[in-house]
Backbone as numpy.savetxt, mean C-alpha at the origin, in Angstrom:
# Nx Ny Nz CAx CAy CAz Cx Cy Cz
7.10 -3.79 13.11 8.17 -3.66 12.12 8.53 -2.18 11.98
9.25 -2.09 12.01 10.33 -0.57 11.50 11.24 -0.49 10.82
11.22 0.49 9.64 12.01 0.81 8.55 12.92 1.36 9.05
14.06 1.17 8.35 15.31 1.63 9.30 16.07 2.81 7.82
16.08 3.93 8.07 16.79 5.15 6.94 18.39 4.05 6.66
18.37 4.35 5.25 19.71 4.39 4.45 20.59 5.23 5.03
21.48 4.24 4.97 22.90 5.84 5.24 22.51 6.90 5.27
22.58 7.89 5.29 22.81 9.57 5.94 23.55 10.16 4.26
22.60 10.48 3.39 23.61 10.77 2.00 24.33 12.10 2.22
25.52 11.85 1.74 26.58 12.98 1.44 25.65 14.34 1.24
26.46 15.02 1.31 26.26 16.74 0.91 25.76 16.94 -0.46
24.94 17.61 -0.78 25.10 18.02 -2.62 24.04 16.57 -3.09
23.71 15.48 -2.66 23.57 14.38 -3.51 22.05 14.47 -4.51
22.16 14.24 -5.46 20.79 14.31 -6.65 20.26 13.51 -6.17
18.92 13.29 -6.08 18.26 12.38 -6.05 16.96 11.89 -7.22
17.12 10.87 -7.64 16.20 10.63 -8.70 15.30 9.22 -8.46
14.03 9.47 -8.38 13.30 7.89 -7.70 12.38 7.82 -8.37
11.47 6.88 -8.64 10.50 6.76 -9.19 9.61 5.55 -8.82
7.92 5.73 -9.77 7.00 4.78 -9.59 6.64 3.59 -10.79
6.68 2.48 -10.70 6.40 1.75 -11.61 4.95 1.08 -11.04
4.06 1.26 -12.08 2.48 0.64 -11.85 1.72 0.96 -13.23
0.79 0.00 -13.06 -0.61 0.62 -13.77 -1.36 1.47 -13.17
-1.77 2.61 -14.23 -2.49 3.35 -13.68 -2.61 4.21 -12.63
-1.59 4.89 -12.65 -0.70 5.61 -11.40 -0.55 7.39 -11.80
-1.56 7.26 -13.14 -1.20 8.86 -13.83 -1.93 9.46 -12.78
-2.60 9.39 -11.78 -2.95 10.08 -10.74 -2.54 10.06 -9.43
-1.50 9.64 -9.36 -0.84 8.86 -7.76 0.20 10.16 -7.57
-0.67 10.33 -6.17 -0.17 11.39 -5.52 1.34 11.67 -5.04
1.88 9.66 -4.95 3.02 9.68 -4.21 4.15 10.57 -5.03
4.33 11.13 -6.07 5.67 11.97 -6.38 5.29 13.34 -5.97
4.89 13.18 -5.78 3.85 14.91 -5.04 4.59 15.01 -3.77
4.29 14.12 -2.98 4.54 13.99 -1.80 5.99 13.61 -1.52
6.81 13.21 -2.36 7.90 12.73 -1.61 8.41 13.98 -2.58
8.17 14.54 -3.56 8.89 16.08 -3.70 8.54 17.17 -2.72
7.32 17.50 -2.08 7.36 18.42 -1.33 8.21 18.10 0.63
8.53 17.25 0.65 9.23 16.60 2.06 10.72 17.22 1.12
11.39 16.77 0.08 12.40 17.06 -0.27 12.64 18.47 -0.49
11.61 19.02 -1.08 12.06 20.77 -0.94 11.75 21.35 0.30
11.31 20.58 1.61 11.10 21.66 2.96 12.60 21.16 3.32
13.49 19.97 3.06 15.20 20.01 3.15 16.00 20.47 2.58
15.37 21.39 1.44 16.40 21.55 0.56 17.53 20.38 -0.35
16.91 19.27 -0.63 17.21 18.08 -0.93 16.83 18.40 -2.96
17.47 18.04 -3.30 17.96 17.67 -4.51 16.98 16.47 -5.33
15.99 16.87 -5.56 14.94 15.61 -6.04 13.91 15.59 -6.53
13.67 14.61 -7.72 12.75 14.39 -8.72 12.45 12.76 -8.93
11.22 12.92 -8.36 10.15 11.71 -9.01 9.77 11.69 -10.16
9.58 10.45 -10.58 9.24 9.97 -12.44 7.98 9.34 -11.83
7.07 9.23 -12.79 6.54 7.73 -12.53 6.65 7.15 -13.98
6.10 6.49 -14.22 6.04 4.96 -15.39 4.89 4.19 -15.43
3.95 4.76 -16.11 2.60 4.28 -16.23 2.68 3.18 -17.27
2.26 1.76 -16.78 2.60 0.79 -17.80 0.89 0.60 -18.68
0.29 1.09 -18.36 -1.08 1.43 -18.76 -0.80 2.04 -19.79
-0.54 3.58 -19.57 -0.31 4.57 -20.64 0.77 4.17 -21.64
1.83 3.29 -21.22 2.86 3.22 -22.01 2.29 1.74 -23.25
1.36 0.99 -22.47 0.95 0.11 -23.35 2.38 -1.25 -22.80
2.79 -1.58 -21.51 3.47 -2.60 -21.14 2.71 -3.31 -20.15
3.43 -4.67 -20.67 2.75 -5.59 -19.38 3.39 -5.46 -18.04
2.90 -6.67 -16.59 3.28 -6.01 -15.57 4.97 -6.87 -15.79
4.98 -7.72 -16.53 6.46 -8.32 -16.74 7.14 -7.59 -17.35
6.84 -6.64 -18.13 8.04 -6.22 -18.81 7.90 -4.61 -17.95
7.04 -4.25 -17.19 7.21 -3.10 -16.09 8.18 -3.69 -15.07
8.36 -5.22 -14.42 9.14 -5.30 -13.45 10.77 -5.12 -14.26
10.87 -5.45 -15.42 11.95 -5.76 -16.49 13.01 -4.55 -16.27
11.82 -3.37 -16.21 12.95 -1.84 -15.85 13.50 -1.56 -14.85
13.15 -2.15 -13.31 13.77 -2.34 -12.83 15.89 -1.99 -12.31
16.13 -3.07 -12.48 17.55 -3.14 -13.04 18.20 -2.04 -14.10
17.70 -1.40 -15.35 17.86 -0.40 -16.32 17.83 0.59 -15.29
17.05 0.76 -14.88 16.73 1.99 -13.51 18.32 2.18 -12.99
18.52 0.88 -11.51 19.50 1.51 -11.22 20.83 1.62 -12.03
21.22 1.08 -13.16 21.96 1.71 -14.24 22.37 2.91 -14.75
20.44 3.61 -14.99 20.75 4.83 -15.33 21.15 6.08 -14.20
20.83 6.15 -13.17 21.08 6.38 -12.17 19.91 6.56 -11.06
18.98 6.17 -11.00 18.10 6.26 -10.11 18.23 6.11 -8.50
17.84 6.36 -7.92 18.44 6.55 -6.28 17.37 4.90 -6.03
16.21 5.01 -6.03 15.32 3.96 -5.42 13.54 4.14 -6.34
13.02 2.94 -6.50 11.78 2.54 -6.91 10.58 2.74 -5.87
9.57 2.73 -5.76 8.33 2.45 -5.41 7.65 1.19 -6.54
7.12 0.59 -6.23 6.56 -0.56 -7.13 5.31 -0.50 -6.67
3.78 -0.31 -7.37 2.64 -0.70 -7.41 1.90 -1.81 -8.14
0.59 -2.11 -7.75 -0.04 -2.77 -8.76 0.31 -2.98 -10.29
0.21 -3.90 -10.99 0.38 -5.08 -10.32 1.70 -5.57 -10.44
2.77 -5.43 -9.88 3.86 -5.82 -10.16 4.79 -5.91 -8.58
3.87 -5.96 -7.38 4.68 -6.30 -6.31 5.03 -7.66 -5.81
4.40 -8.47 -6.59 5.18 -9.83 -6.21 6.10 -10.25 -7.16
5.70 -9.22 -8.53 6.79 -10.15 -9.89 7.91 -9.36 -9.31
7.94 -8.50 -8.84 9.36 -7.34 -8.95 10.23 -8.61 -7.76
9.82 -9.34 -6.85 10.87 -9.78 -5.82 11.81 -10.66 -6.91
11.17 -10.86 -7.79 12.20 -11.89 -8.68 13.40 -11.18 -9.85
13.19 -9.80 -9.50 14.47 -8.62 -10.30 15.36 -8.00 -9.00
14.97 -8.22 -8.03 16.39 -7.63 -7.01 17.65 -8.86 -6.31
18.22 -8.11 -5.93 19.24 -8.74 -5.50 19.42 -9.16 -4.10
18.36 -8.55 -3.16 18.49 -8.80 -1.81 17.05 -7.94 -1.56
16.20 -9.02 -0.35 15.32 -8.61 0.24 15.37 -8.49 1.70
14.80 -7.18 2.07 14.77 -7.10 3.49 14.00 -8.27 4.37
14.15 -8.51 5.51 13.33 -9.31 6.43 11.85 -9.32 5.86
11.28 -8.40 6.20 9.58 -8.34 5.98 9.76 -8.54 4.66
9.83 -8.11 3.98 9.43 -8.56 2.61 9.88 -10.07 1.88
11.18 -10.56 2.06 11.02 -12.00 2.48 10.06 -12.76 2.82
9.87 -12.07 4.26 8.35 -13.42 4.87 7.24 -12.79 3.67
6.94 -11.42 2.98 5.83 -11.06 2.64 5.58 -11.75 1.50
7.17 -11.74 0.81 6.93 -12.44 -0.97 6.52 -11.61 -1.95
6.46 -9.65 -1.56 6.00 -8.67 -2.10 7.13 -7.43 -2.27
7.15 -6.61 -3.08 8.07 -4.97 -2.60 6.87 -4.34 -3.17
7.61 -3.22 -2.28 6.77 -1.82 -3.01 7.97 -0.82 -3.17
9.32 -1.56 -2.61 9.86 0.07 -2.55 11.53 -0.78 -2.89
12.54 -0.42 -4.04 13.41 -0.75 -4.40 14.71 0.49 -4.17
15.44 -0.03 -3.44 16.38 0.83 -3.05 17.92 0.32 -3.99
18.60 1.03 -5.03 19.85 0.84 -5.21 21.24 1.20 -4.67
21.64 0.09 -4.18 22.89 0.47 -2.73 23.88 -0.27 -3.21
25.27 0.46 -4.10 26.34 -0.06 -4.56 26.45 -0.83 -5.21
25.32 -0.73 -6.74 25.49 -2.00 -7.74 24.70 -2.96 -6.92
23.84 -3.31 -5.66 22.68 -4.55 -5.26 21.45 -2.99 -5.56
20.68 -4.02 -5.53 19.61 -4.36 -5.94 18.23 -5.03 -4.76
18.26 -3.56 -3.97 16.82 -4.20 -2.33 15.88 -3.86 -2.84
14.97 -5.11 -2.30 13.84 -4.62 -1.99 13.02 -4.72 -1.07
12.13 -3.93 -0.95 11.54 -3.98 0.61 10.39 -3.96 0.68
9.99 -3.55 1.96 8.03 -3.84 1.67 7.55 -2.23 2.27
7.61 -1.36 2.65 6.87 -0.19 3.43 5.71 -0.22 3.57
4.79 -1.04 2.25 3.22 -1.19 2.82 2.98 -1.98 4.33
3.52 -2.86 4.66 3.24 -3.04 6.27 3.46 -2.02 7.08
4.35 -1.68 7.22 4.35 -0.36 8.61 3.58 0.90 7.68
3.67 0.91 6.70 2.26 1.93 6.50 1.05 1.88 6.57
0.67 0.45 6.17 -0.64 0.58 6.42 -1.04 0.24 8.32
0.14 -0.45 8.70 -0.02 -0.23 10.18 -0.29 0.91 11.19
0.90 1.79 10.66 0.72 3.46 10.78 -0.86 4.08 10.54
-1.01 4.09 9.77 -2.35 4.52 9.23 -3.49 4.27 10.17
-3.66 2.78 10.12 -4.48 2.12 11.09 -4.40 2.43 12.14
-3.41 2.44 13.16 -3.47 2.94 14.32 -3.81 4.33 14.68
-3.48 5.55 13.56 -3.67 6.32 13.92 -5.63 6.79 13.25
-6.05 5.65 12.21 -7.15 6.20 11.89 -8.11 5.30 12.91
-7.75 3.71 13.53 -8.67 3.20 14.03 -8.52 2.85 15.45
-8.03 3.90 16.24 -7.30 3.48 17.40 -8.72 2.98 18.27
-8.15 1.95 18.80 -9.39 1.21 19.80 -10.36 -0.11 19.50
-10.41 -0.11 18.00 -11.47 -0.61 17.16 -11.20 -2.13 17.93
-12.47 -3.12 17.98 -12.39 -4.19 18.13 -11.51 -4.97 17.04
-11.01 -6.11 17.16 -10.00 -6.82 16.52 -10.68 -8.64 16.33
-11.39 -8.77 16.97 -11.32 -10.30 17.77 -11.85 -10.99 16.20
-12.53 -10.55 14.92 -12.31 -11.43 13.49 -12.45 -10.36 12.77
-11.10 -10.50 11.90 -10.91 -9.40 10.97 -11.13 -9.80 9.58
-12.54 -9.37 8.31 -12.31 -10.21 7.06 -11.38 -9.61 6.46
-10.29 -10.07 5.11 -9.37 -9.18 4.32 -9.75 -9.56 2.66
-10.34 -8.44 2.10 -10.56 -8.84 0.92 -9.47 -8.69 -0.42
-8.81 -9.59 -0.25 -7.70 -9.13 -1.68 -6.51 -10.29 -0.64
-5.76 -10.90 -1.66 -4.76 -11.69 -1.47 -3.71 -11.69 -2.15
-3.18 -10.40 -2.94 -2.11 -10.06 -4.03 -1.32 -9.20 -2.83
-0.40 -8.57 -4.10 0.67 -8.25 -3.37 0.41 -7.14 -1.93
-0.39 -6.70 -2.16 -1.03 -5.70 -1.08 -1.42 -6.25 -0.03
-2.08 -7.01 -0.32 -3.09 -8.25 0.52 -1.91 -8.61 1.94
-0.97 -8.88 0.74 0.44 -10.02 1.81 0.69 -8.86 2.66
1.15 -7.95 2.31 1.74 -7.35 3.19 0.33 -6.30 4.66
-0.66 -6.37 3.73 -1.90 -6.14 5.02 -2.09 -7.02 5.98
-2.39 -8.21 5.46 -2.19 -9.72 6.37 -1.38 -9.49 7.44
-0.30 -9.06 7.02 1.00 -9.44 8.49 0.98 -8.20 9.42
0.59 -6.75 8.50 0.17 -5.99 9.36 -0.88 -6.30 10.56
-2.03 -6.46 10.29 -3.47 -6.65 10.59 -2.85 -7.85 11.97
-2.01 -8.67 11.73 -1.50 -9.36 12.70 -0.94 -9.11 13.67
-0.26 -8.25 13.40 1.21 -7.41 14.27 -0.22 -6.30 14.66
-0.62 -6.00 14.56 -1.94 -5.25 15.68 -3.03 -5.86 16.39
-2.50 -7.24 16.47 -3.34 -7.85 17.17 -4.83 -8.88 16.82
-4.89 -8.83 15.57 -5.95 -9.74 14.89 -6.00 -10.87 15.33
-7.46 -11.10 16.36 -7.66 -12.68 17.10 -7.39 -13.15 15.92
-8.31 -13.29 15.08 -8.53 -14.68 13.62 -8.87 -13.76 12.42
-7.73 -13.67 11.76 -8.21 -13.18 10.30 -8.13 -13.89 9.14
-9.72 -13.59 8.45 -10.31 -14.30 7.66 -10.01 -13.65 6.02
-8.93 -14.32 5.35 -8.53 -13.95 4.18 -9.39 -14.46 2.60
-10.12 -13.58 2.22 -10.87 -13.98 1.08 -11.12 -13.34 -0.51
-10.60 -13.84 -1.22 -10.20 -13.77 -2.45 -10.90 -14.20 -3.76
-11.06 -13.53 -4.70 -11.85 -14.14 -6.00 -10.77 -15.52 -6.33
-9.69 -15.95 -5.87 -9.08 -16.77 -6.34 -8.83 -17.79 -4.88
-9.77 -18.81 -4.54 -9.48 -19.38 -3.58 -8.29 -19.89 -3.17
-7.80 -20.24 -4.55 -5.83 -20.53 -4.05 -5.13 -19.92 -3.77
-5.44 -18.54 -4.10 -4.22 -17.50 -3.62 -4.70 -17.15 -2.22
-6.37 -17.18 -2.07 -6.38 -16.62 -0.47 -5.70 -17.56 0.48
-6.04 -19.18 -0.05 -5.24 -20.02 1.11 -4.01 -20.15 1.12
-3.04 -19.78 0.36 -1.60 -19.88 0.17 -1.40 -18.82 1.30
-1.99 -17.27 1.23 -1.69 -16.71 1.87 -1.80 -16.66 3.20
-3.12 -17.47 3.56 -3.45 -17.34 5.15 -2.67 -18.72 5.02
-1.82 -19.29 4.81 -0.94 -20.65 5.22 0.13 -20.09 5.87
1.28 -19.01 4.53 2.02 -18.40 4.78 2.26 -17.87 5.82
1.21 -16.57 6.71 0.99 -15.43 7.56 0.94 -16.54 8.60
0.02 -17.27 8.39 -0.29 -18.37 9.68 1.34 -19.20 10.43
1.87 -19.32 9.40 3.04 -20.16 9.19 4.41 -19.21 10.11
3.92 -17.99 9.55 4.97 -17.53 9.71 5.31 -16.39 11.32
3.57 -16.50 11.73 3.42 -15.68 12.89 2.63 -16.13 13.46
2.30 -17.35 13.70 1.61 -18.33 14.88 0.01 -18.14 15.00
-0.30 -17.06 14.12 -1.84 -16.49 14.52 -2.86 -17.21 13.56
-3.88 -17.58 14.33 -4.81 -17.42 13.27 -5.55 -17.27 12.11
-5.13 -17.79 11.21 -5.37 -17.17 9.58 -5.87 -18.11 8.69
-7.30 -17.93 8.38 -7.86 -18.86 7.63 -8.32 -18.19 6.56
-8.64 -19.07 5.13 -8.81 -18.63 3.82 -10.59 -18.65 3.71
-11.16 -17.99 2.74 -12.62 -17.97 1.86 -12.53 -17.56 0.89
-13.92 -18.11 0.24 -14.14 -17.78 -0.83 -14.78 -16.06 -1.00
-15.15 -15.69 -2.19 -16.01 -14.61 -1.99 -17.71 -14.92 -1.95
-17.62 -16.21 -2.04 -18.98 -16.45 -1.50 -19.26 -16.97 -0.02
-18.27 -16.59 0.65 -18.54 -16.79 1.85 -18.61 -16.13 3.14
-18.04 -14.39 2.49 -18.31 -13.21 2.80 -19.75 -13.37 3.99
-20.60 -13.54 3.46 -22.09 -12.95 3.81 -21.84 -13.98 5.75
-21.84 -15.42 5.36 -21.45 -16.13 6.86 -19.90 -15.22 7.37
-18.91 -14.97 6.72 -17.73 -14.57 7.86 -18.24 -13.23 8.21
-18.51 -11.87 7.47 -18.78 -10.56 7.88 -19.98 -10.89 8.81
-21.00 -11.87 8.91 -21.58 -11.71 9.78 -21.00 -11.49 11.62
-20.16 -12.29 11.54 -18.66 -12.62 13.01 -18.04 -11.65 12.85
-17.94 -11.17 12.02 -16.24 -9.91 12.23 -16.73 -8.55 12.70
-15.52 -7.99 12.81 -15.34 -6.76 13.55 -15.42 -5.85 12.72
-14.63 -6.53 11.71 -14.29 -5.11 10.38 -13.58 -5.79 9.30
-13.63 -5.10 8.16 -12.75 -5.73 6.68 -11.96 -4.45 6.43
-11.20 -4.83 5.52 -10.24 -4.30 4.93 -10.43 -4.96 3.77
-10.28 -3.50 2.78 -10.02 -4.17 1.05 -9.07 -4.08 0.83
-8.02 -4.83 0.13 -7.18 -4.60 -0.33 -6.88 -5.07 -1.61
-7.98 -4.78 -2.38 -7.81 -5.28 -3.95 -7.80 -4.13 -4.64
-7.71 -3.94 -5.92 -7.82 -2.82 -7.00 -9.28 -1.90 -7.43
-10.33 -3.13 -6.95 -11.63 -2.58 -7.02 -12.23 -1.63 -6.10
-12.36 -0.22 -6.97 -12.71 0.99 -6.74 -11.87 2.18 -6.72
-10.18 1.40 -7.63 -9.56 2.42 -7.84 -10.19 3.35 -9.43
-9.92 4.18 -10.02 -10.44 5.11 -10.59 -10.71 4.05 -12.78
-9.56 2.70 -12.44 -9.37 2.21 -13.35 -10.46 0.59 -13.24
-10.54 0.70 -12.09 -11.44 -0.50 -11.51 -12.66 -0.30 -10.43
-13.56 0.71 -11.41 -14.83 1.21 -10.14 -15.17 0.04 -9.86
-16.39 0.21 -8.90 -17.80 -0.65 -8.14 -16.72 -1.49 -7.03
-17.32 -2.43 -6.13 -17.20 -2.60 -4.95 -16.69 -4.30 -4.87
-15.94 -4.34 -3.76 -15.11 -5.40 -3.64 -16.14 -6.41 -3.46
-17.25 -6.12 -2.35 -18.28 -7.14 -2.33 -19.36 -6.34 -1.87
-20.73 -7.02 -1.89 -22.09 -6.33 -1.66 -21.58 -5.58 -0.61
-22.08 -4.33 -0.85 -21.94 -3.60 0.77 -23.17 -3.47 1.62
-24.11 -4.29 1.30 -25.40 -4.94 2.11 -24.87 -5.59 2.95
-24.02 -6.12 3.07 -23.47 -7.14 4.06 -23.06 -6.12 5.33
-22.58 -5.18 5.38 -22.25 -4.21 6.26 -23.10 -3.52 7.24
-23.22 -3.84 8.92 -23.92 -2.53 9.15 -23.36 -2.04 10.45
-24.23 -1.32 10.85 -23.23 0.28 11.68 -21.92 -0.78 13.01
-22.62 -1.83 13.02 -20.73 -2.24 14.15 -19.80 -2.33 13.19
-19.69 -2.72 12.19 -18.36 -3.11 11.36 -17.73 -1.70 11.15
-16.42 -2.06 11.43 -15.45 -0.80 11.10 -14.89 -1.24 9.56
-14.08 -0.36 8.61 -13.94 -0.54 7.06 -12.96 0.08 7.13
-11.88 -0.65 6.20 -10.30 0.61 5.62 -10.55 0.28 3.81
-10.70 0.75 3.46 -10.09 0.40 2.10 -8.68 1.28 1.79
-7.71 0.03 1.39 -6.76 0.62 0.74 -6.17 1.48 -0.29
-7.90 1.55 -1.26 -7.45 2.27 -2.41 -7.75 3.83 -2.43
-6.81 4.77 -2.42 -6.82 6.14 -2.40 -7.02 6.80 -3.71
-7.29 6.66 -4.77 -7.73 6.96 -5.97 -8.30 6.57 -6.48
-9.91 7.51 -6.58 -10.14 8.06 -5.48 -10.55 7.81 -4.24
-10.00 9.05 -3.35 -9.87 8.64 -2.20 -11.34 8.32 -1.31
-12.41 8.91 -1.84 -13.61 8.53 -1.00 -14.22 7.30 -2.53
-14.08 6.13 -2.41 -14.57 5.08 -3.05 -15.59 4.64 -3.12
-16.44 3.70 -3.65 -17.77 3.38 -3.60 -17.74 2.64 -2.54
-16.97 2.04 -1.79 -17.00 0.87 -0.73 -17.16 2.36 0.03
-15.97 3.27 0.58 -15.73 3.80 1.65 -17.77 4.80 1.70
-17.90 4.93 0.44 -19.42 5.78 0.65 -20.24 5.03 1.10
-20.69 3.85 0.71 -21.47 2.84 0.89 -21.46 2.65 2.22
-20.05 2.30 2.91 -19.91 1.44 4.34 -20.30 3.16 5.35
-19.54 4.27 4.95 -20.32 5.48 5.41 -21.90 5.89 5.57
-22.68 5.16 4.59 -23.95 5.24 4.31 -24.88 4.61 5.44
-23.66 3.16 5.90 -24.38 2.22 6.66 -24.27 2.19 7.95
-23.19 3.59 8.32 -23.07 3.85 9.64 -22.36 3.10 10.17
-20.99 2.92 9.12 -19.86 2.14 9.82 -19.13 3.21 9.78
-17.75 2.83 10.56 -16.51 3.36 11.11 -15.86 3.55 9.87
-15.35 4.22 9.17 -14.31 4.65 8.04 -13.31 4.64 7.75
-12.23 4.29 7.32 -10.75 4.99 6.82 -10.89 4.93 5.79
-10.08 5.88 5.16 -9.73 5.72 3.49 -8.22 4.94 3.56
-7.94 5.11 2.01 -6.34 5.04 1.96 -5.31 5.95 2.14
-5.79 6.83 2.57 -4.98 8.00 3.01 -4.01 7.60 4.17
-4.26 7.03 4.82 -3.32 6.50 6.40 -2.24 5.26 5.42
-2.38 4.46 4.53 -1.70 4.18 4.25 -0.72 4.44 3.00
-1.05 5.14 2.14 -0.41 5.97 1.46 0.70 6.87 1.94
0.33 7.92 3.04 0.76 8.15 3.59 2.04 7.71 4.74
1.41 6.95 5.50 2.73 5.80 5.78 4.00 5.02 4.99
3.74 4.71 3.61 4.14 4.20 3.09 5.39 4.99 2.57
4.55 6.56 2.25 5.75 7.60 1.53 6.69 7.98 2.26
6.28 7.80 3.70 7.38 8.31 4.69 8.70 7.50 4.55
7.97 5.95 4.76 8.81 4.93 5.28 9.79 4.95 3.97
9.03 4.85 2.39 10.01 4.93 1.06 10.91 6.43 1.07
10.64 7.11 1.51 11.56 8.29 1.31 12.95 8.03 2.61
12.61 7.50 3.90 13.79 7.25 4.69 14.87 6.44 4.06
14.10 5.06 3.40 14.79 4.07 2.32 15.87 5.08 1.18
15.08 5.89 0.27 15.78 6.63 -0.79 17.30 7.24 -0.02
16.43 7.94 0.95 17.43 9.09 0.91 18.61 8.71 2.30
17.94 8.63 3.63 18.70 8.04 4.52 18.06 9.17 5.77
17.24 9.79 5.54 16.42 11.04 6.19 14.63 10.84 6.21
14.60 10.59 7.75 13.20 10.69 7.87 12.09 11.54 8.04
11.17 10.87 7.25 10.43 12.08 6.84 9.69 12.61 7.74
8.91 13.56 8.23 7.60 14.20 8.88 6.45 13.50 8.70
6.05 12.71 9.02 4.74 12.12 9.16 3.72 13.30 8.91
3.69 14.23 10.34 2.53 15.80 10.10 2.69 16.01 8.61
3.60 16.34 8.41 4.63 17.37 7.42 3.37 17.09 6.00
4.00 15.37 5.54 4.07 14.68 4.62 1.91 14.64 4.79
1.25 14.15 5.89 0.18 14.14 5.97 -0.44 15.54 5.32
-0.25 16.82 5.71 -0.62 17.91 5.64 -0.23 17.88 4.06
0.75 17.51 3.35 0.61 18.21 1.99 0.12 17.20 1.44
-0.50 15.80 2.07 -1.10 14.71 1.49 -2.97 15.22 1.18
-2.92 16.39 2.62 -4.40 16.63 2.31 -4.33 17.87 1.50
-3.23 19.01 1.71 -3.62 19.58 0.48 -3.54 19.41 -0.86
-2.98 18.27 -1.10 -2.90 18.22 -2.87 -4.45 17.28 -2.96
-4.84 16.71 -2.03 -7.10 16.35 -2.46 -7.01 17.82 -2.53
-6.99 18.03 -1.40 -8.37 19.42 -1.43 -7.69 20.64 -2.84
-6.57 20.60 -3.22 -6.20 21.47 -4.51 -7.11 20.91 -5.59
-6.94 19.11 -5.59 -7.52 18.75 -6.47 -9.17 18.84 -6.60
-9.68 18.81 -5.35 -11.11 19.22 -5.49 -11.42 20.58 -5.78
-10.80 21.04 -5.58 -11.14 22.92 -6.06 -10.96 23.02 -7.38
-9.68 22.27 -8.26 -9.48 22.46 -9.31 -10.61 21.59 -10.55
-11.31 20.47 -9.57 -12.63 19.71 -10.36 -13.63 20.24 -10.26
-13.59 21.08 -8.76 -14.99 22.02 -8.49 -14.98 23.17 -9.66
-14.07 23.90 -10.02 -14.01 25.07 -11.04 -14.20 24.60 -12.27
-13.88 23.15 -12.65 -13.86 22.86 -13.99 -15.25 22.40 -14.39
């Protein structure tokens, strides 16, 4: 899958975008899609919208939406948890996000109302460039929400013999491996989380893609006893970026990624959407690692 840039914006144009999520007062992404905009000399300011801090639910976070492009906002990012409620506030969904049933990234184009998905080709991006080679032949995926969907179809589109989708909510994992299965001929069967210990025994590698071990939801998606040095590991959650899963599965002499490869991917692909100009991958990576390492110097001094 490939994101395709918005129009080419006029001369002079403001740009104003923002993040809607819980718990996002630490999310790097307006960081990052402001410093790509000032190496163009581009005209632009990120908001975010912490529905945590503000004390809103994730329904009345998808609700702003629409008010957004009103007031004048160029395009959204959508996080946790509000990427499957938000498909039901736009006006038109791209291809992938259609089959996904998720956005992360809302673009306003002449009074409509898109939305799209960038977490697949980001976290695809990511992956390839953090796990190039890795065996594939059973992949477990822990998380079946909006993240989940759009990892699923990734994890596919790179080749996943049989991936094994497993969820604290057995209905949502099998809806989803129905869907993915349904929709791309591969392989895709559902579990429980008690059934972890028999599938990770077969697999190659997991991927988390749930909320547990972001900074609002410590400790670990599942025992990380289950893990040892063949299994390769991504967790999706980048705040923070070295997690109790990613230390743990490090501990056990597995293969690593953080969420950095997909974070990263993701901001590129949402900033081509905003503006109509693609971003630097290097560029965008490099000020992705210096705003950690600012931030570790600035926790190390404190």
């Amino acid at each position: 899958m490939t994101i395709q840039p918005s129009p080419v914006p006029v001369a002079g144009t403001r740009f104003v975008c923002g993040l809607i999520g819980s718990g996002i007062g630490e999310s790097l992404t307006p960081a990052m899609h402001e410093a790509e905009a000032d190496r163009r000399g581009m005209p632009y300011v990120y908001r975010r919208t912490d529905l945590t801090a503000l004390g809103l639910s994730p329904e009345e976070g998808v609700g702003l939406i629409r008010p957004a492009g009103l007031l004048g906002f160029s395009g959204l990012n959508i996080t946790h948890p509000c990427k499957r409620l938000a498909v039901e506030h736009v006006d038109e969904l791209s291809a992938e996000a259609a089959t996904i049933g998720a956005i992360n990234t809302v673009v306003f184009d002449g009074g409509r109302v898109v939305g799209h998905n960038t977490d697949v080709t980001g976290f695809a991006h990511g992956f390839a460039r953090d796990m190039p080679e890795v065996a594939l032949g059973q992949v477990v995926q822990v998380g079946a929400g909006g993240a989940g969907a759009a990892v699923a179809h990734a994890l596919v589109s790179l080749g996943a013999g049989r991936l094994v989708v497993a969820d604290l909510d057995p209905g949502r994992a099998a809806a989803l491996a129905t869907s993915v299965a349904g929709a791309t001929g591969a392989e895709v069967v559902s579990a429980g989380l008690g059934d972890l210990p028999a599938q990770l025994s077969r697999a190659d590698g997991v991927v988390n893609c749930t909320p547990v071990g972001m900074a609002q939801h410590p400790g670990t998606p599942f025992d990380p006893d289950l893990l040892d040095p063949r299994h390769w590991v991504v967790d999706v959650v980048y705040r923070p970026l070295v997690t109790e899963l990613v230390r743990a599965a490090r501990a056990r002499g597995c293969r690593v990624a953080t969420g950095a490869g997909m974070a990263i991917g993701q901001a590129v692909d949402s900033f081509a959407l905003f503006t109509g100009v693609r971003a630097d991958p290097d560029a965008v990576a490099a000020d992705f690692a210096r705003l950690v390492d600012t931030e570790g110097r600035q926790d190390a001094h404190a």
